[in-house]
N, C-alpha and C positions, 0 to 999 in steps of 0.2 A: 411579188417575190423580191427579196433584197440581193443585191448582186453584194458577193463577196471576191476582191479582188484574188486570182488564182497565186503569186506572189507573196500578197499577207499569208492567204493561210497557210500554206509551204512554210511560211517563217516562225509560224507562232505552234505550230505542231510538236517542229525538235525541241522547241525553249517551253514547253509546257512539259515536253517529255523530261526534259533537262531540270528543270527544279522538282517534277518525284521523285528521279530519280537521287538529289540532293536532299530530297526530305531521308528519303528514304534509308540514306548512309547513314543521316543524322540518329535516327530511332536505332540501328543496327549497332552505331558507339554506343550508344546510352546503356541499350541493352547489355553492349560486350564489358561497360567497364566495371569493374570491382567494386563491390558495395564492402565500406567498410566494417571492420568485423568489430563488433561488440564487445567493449570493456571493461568485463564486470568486475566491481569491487570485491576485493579479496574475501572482504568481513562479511558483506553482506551472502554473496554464494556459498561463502562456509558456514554461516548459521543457519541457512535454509537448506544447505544439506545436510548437515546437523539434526533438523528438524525434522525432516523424513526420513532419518535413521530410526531417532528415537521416539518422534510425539506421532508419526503417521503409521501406526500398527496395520490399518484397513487399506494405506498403500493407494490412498485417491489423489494426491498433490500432485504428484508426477516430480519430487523436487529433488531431482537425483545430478550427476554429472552426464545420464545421459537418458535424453539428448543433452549434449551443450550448450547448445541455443535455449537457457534460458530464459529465452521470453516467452517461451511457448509452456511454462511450467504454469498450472492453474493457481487462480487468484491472485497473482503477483503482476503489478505493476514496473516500471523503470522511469527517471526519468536522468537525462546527463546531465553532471556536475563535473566541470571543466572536464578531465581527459575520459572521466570514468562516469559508466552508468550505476545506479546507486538504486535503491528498491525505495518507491514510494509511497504505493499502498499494497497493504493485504489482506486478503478478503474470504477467510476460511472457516466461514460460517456450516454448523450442522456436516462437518469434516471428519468426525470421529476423533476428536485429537485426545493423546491423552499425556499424563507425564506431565514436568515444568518445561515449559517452553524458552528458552534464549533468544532474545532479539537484540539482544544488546550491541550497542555501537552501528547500528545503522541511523546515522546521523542525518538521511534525508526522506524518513519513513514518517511520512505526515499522518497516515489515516491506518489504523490497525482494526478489524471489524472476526473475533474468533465466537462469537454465539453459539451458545448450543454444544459445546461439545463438553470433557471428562479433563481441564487440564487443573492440574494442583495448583501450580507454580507459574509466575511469567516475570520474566527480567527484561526490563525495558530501560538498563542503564546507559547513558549518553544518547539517549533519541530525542535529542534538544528539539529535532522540530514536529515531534508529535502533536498533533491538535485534536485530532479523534480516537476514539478507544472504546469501543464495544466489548466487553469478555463477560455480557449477563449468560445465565444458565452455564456455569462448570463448579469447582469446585473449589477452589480461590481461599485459601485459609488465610494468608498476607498478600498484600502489593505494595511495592516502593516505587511515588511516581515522585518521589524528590528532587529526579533528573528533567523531568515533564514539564519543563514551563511553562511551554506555548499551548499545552492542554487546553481546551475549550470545553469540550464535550466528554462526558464519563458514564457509562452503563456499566454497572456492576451489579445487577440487581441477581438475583438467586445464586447467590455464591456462600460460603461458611466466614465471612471474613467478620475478625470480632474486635479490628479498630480499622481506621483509615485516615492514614494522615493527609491530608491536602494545603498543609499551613507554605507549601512553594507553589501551589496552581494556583496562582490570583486573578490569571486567565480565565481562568473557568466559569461559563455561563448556563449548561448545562449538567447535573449530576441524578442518577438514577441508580438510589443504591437502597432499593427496598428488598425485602425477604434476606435479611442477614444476620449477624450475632453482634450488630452494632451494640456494644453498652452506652457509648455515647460518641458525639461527632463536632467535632471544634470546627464551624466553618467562619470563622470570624475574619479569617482572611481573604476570604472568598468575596468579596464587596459587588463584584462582578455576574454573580450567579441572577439567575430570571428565572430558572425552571428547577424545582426541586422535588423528587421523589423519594421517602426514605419509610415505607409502608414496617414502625418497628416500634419497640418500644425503647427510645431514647433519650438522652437527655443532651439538645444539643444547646454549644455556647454562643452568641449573636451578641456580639461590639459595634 
């Protein structure tokens, strides 16, 4: 049996009490102190409530003023750009949507993914840093991705669209635009492309 002097352990009892009880203030700050509260961009909460005014009929987004907490609205990403949080990605696949949709001026909206659903129209004017863009199966009569530079990837495939200019995504390595009213498709800009779908009858130009 090992003898423990009666003195230490008297001494090391209160200092063992002493730092839980200093853990324990510590977690009790952390918990009390104020988390800061989320600064979302003007343009971006206003087109996404915009958006479930008029493109969410079925009322599945949740993309209203409330709640305000915004991050809790489906398929919507954030991420912060100096003071203000800014919408990343969105991902509102087989959503019901219908109508033209406005994205316009969300300036840090990389990835946009609306599959499947009834929208006519989409404005993606100044989304400089879009790189992905899914909008196969709607109904897509035009689209201007002239603003789109950093485009990489494009699925348009079962849409009514009866040109498609791409002569500013030079980015672009991906394009999937079969079952459409293409009369023809000038990809001569496109140097960059590796994957191409375009299931039609066309007559495309290659420089």
């Amino acid at each position: 049996m090992r003898f423990v002097p009666t003195l230490a352990l008297k001494t090391a009892l209160p200092f063992r009490r002493f730092l839980l009880g200093l853990a324990t203030a510590f977690v009790l700050l952390a918990l009390a102190a104020p988390v800061p509260a989320a600064n979302y961009n003007a343009n971006d909460e206003s087109r996404l409530n915009t958006a479930a005014t008029v493109n969410d009929s079925a009322n599945v987004l949740n993309w209203n003023p409330s709640p305000a907490d915004t991050s809790s609205w489906n398929g919507v990403s954030w991420t912060t750009v100096g003071a203000e949080d800014r919408v990343k990605t969105i991902s509102v696949d087989g959503t019901r949507l219908t109508g033209s949709l406005d994205l316009s001026g969300m300036t840090s909206l990389q990835s946009l993914s609306a599959d499947q659903n009834a929208l006519t129209g989409l404005n993606l004017t100044g989304d400089t840093a879009l790189e992905s863009l899914n909008v196969g199966f709607n109904n897509l009569g035009s689209l201007d991705l002239s603003a789109n530079t950093a485009l990489t990837e494009l699925y348009v495939y079962y849409n009514n669209l009866g040109s498609l200019d791409l002569s500013a995504n030079t980015a672009l390595t991906v394009l999937s635009a079969y079952y459409n009213n293409l009369g023809s498709l000038n990809l001569s800009a496109n140097t960059a492309l590796v994957s191409l779908a375009v299931y039609t009858t066309i007559s495309a130009a290659w420089t």
